[in-house]
DRENKOLKOL-710193 format. One line per field, with one value per residue: residue number from 0; chain; z, y, x of N, C-alpha, C, O in turn. Coordinates in Angstrom, 1 decimal, decimal comma. Each point is the difference from the previous one (the first is absolute). Layout:
BEGIN
marvex NUM:...
sepa A:...
npz Z:...
npy Y:...
npx X:...
capz Z:...
capy Y:...
capx X:...
cpz Z:...
cpy Y:...
cpx X:...
opz Z:...
opy Y:...
opx X:...
END
This chain:
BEGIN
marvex 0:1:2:3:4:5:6:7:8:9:10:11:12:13:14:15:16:17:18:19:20:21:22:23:24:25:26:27:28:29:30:31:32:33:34:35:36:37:38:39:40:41:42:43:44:45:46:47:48:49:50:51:52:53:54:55:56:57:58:59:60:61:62:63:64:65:66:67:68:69:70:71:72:73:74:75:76:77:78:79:80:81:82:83:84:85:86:87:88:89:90:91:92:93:94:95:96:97:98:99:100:101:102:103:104:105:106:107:108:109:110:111:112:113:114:115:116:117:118:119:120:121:122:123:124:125:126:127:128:129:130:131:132:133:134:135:136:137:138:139:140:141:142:143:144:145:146:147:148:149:150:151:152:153:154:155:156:157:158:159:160:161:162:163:164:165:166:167:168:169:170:171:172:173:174:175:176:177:178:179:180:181:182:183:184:185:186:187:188:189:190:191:192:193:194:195:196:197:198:199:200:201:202:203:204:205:206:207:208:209:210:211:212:213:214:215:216:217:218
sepa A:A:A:A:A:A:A:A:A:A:A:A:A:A:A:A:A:A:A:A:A:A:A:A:A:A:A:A:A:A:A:A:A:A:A:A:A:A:A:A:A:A:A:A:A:A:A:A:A:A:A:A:A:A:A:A:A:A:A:A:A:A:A:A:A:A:A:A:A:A:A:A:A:A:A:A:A:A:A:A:A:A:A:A:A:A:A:A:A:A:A:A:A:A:A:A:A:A:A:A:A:A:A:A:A:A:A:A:A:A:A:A:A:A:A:A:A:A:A:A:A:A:A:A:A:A:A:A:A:A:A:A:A:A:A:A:A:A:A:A:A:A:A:A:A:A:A:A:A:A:A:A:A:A:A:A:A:A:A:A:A:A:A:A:A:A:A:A:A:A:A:A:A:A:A:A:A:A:A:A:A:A:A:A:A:A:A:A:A:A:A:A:A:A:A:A:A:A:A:A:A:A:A:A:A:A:A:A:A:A:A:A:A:A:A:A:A:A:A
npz 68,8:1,3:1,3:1,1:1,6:0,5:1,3:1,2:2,4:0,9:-1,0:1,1:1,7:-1,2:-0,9:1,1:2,7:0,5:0,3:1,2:0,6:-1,4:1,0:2,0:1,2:-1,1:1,1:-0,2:-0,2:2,2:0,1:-0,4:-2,3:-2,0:0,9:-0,5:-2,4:-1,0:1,7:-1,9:-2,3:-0,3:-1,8:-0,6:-0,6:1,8:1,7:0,0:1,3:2,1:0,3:-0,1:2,7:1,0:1,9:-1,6:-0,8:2,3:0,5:-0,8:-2,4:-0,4:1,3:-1,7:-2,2:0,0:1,1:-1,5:-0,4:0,5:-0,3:-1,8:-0,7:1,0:-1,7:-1,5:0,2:-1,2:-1,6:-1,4:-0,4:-1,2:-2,4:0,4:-0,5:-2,0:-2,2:-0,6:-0,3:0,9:-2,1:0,8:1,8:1,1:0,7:0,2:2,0:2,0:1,1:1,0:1,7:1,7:1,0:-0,3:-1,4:-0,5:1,8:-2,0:-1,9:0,1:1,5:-2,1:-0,4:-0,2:-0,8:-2,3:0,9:0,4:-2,2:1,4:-0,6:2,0:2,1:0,5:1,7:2,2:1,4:0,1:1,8:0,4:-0,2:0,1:1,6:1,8:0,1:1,1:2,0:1,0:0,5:1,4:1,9:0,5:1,9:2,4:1,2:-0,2:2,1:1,1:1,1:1,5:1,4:-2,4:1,5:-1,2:0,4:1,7:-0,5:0,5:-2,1:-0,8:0,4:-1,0:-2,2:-0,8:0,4:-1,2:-1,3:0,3:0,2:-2,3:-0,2:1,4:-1,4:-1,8:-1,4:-2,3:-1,8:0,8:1,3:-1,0:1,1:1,4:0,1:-0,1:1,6:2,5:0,5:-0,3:2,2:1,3:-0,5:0,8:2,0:0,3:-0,1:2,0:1,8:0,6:-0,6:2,1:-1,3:-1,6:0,9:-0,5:-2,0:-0,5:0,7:0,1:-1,7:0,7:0,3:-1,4:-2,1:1,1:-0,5:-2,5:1,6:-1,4:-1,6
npy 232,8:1,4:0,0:-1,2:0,1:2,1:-1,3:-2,2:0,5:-1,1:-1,7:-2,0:-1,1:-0,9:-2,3:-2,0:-0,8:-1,7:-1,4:-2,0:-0,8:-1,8:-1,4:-0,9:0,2:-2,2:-1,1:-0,6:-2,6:1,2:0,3:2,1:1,0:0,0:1,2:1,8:0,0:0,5:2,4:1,6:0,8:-0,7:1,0:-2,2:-2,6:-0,3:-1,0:-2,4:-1,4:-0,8:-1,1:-2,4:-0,1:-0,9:1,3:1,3:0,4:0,7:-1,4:0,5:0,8:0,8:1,8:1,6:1,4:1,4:1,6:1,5:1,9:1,5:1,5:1,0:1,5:1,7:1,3:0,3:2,3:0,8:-0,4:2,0:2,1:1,1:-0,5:2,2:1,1:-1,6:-0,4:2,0:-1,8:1,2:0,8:-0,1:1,2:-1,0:-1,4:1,0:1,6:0,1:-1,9:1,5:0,4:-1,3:0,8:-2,4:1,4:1,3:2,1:1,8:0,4:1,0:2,4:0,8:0,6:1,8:1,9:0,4:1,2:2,1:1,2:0,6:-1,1:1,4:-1,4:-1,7:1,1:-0,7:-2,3:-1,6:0,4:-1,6:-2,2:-1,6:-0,4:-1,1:-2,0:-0,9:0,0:-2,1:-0,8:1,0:-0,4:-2,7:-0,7:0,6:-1,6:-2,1:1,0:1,1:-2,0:-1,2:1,3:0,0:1,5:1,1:2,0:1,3:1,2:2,3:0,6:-0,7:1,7:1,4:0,7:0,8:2,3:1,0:0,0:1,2:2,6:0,5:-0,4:1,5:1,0:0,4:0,6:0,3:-1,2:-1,7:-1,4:-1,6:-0,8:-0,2:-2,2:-1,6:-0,8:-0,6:-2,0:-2,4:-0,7:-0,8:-2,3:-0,7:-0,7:-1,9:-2,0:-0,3:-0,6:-2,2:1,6:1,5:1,5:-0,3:1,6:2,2:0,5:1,3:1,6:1,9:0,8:1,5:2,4:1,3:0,6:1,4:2,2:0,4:-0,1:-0,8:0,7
npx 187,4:-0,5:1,8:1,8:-2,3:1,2:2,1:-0,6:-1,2:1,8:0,2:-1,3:0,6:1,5:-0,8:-1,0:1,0:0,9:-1,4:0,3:1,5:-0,7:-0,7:1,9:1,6:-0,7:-1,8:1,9:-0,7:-0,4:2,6:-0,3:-0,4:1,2:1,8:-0,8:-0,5:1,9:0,4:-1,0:0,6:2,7:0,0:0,1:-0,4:0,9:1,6:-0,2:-0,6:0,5:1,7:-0,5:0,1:1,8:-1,2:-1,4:-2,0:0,8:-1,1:-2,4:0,1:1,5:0,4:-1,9:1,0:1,9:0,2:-1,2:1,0:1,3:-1,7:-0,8:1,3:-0,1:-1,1:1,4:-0,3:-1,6:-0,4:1,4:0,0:-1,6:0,4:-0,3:-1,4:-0,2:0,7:-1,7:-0,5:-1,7:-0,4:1,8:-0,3:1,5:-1,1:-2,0:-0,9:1,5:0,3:-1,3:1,2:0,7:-2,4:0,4:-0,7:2,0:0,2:-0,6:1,3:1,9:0,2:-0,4:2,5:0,5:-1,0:0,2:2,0:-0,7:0,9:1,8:1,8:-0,7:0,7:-0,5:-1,8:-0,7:-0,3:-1,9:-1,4:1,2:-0,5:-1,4:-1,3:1,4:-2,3:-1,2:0,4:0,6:-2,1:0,2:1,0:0,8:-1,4:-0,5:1,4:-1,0:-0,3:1,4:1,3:-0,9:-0,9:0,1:-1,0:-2,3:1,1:0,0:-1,8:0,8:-1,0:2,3:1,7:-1,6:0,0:2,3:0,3:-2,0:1,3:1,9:-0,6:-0,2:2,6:1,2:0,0:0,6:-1,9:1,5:-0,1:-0,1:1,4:0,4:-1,9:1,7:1,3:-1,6:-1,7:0,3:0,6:-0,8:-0,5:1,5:-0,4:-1,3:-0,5:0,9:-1,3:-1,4:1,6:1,0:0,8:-0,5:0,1:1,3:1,6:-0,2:0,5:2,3:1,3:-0,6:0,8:1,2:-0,5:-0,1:0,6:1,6:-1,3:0,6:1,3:-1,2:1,7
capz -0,9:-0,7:-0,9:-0,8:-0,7:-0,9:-1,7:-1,9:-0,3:0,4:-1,5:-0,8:0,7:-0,7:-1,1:0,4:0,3:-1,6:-0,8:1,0:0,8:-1,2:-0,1:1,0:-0,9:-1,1:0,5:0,3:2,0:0,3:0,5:1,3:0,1:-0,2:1,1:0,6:0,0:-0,1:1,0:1,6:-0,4:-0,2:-0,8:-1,5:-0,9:0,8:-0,3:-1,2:-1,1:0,4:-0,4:-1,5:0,5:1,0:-1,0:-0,6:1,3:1,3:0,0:0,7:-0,9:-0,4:1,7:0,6:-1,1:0,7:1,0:-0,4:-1,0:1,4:0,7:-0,3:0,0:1,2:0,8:0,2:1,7:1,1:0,0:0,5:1,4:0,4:0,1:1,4:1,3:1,0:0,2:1,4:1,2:1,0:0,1:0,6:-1,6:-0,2:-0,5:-0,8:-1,5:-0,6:-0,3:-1,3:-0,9:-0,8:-0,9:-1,3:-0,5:0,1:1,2:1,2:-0,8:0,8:0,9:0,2:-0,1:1,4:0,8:0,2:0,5:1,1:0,3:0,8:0,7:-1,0:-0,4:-1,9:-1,1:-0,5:-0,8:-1,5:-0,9:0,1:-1,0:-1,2:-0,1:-0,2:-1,8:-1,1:0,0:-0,6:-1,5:-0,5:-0,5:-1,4:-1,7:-0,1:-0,5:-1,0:-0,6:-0,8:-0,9:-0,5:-0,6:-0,3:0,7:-0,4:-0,8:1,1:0,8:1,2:0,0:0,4:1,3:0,7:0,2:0,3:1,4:0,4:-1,0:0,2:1,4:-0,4:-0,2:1,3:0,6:-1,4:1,0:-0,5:-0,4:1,3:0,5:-0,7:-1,0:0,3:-0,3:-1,0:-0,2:-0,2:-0,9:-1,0:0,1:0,2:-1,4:-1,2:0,5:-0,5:-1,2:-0,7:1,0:0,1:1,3:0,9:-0,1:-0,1:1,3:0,7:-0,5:0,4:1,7:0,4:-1,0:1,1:1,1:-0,1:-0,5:0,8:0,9:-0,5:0,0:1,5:0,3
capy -1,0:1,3:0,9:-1,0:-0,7:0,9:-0,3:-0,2:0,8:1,5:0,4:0,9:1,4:0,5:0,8:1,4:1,5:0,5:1,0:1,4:0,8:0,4:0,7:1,1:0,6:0,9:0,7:1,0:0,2:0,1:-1,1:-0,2:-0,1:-1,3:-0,9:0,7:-0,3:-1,5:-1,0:0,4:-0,6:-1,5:-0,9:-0,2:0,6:1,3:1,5:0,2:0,4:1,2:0,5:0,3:1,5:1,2:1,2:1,0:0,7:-0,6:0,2:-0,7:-0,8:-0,7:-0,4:-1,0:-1,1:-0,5:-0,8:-1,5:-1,0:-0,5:-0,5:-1,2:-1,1:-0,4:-1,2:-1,4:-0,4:-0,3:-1,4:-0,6:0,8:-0,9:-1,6:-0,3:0,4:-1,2:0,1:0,8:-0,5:0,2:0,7:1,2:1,0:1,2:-1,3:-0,5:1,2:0,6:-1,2:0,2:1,2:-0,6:-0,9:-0,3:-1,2:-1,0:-0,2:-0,6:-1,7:-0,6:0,1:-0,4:-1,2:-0,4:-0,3:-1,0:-0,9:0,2:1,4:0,3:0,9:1,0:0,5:-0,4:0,7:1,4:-0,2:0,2:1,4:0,7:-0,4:1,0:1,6:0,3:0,1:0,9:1,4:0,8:-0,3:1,5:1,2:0,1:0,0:1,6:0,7:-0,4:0,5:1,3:-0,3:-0,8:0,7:-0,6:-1,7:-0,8:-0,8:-1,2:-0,7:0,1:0,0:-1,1:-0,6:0,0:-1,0:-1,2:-0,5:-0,3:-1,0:-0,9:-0,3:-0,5:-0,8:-0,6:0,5:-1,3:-0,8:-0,7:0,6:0,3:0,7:1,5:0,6:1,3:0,8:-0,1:1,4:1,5:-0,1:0,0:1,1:0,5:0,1:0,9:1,6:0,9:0,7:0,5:1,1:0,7:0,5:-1,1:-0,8:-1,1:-0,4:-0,3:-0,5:-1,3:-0,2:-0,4:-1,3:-1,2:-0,4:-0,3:-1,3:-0,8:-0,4:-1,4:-1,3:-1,0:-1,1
capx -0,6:-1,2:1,4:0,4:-0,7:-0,2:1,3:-0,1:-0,5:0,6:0,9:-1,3:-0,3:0,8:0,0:-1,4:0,2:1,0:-1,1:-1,0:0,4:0,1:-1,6:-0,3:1,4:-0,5:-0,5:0,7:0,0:1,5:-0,1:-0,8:-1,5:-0,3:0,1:-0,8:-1,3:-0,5:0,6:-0,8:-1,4:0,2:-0,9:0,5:-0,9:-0,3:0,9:0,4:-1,6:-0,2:0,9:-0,6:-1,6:0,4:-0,6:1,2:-0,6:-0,9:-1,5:-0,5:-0,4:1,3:0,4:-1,0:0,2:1,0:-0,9:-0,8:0,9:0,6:-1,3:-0,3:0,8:0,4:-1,5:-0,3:0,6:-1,1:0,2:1,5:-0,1:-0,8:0,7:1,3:-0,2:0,4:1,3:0,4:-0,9:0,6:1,3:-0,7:-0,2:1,2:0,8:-0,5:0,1:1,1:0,0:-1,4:0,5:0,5:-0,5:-0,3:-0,3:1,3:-0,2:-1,4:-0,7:0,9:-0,4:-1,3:-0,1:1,1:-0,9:-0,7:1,1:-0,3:1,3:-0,4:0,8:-0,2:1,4:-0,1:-0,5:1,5:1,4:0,0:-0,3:1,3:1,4:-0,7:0,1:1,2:0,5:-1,3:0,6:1,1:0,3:-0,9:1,5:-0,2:-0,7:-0,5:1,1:0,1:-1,5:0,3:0,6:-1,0:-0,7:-1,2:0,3:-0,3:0,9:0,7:-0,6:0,3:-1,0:-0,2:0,6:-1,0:-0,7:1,0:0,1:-0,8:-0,3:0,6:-0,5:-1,3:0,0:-0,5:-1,8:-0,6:-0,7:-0,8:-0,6:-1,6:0,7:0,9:-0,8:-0,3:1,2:-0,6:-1,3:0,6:1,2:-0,9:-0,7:1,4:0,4:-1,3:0,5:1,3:-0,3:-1,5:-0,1:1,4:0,6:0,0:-1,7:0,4:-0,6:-1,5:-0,6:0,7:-0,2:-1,2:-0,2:0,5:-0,7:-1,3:0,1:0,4:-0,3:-1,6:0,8:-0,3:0,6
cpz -1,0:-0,9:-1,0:-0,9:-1,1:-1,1:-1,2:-0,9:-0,5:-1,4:-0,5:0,7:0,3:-1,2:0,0:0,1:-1,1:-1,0:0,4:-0,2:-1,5:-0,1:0,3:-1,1:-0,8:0,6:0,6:1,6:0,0:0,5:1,6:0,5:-0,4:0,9:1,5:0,0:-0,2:0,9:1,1:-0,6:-0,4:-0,6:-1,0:-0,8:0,2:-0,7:-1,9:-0,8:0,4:-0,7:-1,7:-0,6:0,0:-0,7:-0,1:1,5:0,1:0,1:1,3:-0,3:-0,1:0,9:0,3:-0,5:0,9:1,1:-0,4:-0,5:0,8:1,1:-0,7:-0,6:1,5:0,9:0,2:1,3:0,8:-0,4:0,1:2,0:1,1:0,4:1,0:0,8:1,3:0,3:1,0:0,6:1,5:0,2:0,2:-1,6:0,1:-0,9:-1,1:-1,3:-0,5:-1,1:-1,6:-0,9:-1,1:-0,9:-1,5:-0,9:0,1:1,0:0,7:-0,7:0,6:0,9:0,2:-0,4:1,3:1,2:-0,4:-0,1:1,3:1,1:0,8:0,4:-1,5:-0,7:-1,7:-0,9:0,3:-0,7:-1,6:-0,1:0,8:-1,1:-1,2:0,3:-0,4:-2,0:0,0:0,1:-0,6:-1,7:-0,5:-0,6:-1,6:-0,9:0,0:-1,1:-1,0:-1,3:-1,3:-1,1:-1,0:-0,7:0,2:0,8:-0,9:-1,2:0,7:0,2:1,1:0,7:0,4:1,2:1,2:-0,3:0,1:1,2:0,9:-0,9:1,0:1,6:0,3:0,1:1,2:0,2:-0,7:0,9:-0,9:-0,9:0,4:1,0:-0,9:-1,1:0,5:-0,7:-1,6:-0,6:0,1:-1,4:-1,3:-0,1:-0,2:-1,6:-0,5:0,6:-0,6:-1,7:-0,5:0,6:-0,2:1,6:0,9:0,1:0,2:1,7:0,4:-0,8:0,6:1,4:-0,3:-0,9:0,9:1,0:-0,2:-0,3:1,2:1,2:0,1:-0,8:1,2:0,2:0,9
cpy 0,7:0,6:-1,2:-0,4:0,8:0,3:0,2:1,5:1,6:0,2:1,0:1,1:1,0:0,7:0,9:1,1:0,8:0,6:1,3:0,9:0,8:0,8:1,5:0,5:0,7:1,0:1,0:0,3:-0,2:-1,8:-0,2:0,2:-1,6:-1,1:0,2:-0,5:-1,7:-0,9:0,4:-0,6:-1,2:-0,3:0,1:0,9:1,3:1,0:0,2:1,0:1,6:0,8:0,6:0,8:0,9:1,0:0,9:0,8:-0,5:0,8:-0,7:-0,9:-1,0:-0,6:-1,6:-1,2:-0,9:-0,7:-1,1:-1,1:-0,9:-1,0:-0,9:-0,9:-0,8:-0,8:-1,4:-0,4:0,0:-1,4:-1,0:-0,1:-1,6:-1,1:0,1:-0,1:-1,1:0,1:0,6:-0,2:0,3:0,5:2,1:1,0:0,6:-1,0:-0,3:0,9:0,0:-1,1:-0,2:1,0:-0,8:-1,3:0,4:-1,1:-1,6:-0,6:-0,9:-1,4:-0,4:-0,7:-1,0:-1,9:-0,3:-0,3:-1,4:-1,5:-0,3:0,6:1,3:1,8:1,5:0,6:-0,6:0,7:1,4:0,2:0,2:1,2:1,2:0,0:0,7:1,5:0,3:0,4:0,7:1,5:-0,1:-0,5:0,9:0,5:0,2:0,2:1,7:0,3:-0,4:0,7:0,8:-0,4:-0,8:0,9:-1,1:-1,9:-0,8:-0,7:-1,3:-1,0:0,0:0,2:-1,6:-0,8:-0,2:-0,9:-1,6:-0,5:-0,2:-1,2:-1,5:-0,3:-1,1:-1,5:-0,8:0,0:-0,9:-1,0:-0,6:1,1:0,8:1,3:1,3:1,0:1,2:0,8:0,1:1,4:1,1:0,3:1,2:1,9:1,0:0,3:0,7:1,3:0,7:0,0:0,7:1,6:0,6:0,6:-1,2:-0,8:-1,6:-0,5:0,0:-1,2:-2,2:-0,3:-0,3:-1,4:-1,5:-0,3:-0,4:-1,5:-0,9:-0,2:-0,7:-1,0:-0,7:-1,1:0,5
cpx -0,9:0,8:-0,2:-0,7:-0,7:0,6:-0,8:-0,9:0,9:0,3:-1,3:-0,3:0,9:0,1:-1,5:0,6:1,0:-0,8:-0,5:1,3:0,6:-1,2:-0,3:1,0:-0,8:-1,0:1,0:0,4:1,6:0,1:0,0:-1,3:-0,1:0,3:-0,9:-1,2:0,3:0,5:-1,1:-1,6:-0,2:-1,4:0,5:-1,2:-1,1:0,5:0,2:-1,4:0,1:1,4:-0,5:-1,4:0,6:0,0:1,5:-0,5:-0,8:-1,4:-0,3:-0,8:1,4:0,1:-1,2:0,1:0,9:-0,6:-0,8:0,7:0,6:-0,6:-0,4:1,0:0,5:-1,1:0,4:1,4:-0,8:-0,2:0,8:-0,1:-0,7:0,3:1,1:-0,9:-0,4:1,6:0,6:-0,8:0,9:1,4:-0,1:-0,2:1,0:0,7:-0,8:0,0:1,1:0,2:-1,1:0,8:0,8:-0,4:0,1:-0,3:1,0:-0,1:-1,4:-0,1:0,9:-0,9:-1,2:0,4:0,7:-1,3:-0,8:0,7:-0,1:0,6:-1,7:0,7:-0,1:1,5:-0,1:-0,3:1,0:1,3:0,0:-0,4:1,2:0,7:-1,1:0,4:1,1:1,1:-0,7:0,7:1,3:0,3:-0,9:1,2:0,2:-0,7:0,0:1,4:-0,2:-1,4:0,5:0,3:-0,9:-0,8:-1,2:-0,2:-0,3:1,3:0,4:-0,7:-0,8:-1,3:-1,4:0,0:-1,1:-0,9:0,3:0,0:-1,2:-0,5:0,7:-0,5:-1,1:-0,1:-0,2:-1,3:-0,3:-0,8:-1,2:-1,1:-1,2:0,3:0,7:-1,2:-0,2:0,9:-0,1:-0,5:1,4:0,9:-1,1:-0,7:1,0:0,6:-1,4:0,2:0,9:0,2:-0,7:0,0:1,1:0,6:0,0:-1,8:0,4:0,1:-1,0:-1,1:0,4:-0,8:-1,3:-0,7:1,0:-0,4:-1,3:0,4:0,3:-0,8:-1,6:0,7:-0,1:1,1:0,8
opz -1,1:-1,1:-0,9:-1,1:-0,7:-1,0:-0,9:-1,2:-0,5:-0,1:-0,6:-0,5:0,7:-0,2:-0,5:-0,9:-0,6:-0,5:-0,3:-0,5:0,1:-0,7:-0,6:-1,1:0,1:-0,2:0,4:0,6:-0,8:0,1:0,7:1,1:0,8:0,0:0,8:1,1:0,4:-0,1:1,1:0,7:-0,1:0,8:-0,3:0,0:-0,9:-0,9:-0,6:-0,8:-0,7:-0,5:-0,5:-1,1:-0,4:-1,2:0,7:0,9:-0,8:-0,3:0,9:0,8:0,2:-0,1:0,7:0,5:0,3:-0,2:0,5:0,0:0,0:0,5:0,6:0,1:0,0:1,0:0,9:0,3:1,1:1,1:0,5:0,7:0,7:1,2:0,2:0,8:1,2:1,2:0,7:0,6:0,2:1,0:-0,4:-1,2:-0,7:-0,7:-0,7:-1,2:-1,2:-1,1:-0,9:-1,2:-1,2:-0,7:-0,4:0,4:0,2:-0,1:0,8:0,7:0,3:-0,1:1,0:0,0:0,5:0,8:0,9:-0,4:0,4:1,2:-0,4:0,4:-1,2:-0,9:-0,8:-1,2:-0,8:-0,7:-0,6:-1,0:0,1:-0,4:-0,4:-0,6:-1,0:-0,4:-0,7:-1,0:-0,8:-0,7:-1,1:-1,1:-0,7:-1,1:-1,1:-0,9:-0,7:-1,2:-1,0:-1,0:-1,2:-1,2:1,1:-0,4:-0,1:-0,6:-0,6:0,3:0,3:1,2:0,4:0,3:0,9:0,8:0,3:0,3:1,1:0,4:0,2:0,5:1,0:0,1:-0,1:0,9:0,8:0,9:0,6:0,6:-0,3:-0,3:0,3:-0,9:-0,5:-0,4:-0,6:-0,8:-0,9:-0,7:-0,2:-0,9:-0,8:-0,3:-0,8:-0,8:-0,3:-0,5:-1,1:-0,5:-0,3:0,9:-0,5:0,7:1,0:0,2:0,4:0,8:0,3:0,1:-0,1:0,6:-0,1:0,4:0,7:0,8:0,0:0,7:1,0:-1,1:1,1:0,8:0,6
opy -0,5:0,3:0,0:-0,2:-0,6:0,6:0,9:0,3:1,0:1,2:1,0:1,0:0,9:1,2:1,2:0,8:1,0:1,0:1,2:1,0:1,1:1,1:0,9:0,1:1,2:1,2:0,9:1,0:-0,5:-0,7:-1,0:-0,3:-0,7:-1,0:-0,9:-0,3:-0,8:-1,2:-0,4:-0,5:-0,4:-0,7:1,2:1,2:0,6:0,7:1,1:0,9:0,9:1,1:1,1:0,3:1,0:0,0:-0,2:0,1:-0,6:1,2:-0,4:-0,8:-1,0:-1,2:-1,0:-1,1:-1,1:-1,1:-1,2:-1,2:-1,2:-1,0:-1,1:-1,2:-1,2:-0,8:-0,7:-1,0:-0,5:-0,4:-1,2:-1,0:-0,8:-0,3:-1,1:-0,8:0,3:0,2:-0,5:1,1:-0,4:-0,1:0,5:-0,3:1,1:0,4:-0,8:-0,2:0,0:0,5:-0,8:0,2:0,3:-0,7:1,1:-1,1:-1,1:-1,2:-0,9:-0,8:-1,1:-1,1:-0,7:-0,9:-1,1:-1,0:-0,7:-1,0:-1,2:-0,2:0,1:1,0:-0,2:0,7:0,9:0,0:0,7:0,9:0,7:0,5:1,2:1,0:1,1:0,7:0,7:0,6:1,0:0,6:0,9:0,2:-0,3:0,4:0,9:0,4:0,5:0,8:0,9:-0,2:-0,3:0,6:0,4:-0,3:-0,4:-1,1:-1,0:-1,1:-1,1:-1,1:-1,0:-0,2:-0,1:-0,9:-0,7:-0,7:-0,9:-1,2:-0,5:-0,5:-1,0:-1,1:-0,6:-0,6:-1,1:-0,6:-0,8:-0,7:-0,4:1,0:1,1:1,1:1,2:0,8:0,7:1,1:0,8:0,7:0,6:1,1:1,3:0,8:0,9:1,1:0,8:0,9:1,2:0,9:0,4:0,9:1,2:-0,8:-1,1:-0,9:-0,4:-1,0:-1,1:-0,7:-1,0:-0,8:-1,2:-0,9:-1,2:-1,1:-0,9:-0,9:-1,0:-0,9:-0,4:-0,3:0,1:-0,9:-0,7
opx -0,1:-0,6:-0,9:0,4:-0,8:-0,4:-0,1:0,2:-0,6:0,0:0,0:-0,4:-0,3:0,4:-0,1:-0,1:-0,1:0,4:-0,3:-0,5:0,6:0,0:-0,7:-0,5:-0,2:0,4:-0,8:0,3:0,8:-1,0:0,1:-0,4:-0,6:-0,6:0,2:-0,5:-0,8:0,1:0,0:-0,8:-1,1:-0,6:0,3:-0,2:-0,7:-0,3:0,1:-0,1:-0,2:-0,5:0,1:-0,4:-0,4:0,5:1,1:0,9:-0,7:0,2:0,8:-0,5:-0,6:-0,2:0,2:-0,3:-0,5:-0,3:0,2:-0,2:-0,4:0,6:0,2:-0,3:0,2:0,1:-0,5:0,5:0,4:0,3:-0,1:0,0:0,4:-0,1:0,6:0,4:0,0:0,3:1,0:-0,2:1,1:0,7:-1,1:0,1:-0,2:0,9:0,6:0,3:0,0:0,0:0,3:-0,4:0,0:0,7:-0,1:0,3:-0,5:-0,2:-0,3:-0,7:-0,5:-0,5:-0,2:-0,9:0,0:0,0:-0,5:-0,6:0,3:-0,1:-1,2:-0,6:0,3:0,2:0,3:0,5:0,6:0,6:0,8:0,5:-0,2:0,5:0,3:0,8:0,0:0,9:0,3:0,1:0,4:1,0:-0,5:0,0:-0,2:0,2:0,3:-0,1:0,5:-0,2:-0,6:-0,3:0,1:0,1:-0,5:0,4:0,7:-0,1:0,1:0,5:-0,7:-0,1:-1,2:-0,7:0,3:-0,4:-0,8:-0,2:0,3:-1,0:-0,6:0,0:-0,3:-1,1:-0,7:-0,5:-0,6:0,5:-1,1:-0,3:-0,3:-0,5:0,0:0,5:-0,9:-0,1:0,7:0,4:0,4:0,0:0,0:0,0:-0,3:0,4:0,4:0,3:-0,1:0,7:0,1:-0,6:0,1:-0,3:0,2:-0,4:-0,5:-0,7:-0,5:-0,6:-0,7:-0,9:-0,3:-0,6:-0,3:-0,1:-0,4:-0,2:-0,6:0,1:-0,7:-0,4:0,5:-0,3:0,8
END
């Protein structure tokens, strides 16, 4: 039922990893380094920011950039994370971590509606983060094979495909103006960053202008 109830999501997380895996081609990874990290590190927006850092040489300055980067885009699984943890209420931990690996955004808003249906069984959230993972690695193929030829993604478009598809995640969450002012401040803080700074300044400044905003939001 977790597989099935994930359909309508698979064309976008498809065309994501299809980027990604255009991304990596150009960075110069084999197509088994590219099927490798995005079937064993599975964070989208992750792997992408990090692919578009990835140094000519490795440092230990490079190695710390990469790490933060990574790190803070990924913060917000400690709260994705979180919100299960009634869900797995009483279920053991050999069954619960392997099962979190396969959290994601598609999966957990599902999830989080099937539970407040008054769906119970964790088999839901794996199933759907089986069938995600499953596209997410093998529609990498195309896009790594299609990288060379493309040259410049931004002719395509392709450049797009990330914020299209966190744009569109957005729309389940919708909970009224009041409610969405975090997403507001980050957006906001996110857009002056990146023109006033440039590079990834634009995350840090986002993240922290949302949380904050969201968390002296008393609604």
């Amino acid at each position: 039922m977790g597989a099935m109830s994930v359909l309508p999501f698979l064309p976008g997380i498809a065309a994501f990893s299809m980027a990604y895996g255009t991304v990596a081609a150009r960075q110069g990874f084999s197509l088994a380094d590219t099927l490798v990290m995005t079937g064993t590190v599975y964070a989208g927006l992750a792997q992408m920011i990090a692919l578009e850092n990835w140094p000519r040489e490795f440092t230990a300055a490079s190695i710390l950039v990469l790490v933060a980067i990574v790190a803070l885009v990924n913060l917000r699984y400690l709260l994705i994370g979180a919100t299960m943890r009634s869900f797995f209420a009483g279920e053991p931990a050999h069954k619960v971590y392997p099962t979190l690996f396969l959290l994601s955004e598609p999966n957990w808003l599902l999830t989080l509606r099937y539970q407040a249906n008054g769906g119970r069984d964790p088999a839901y959230l794996l199933g759907g983060g089986v069938a995600i993972w499953i596209v997410w690695v093998v529609t990498a193929i195309p896009g790594y094979l299609a990288g060379a030829a493309v040259g410049d993604p931004q002719r395509f478009g392709l450049d797009l495909v990330v914020p299209a598809f966190f744009a569109a995640m957005l729309v389940p969450l919708w909970r009224g103006p009041r409610r969405s002012f975090g997403w507001i401040a980050g957006a906001a803080a996110a857009v002056a960053a990146q023109q006033l700074l440039g590079g990834f300044w634009y995350l840090i400044f986002g993240v922290v202008a949302g949380f904050l905003a969201g968390a002296f939001n008393d609604d």
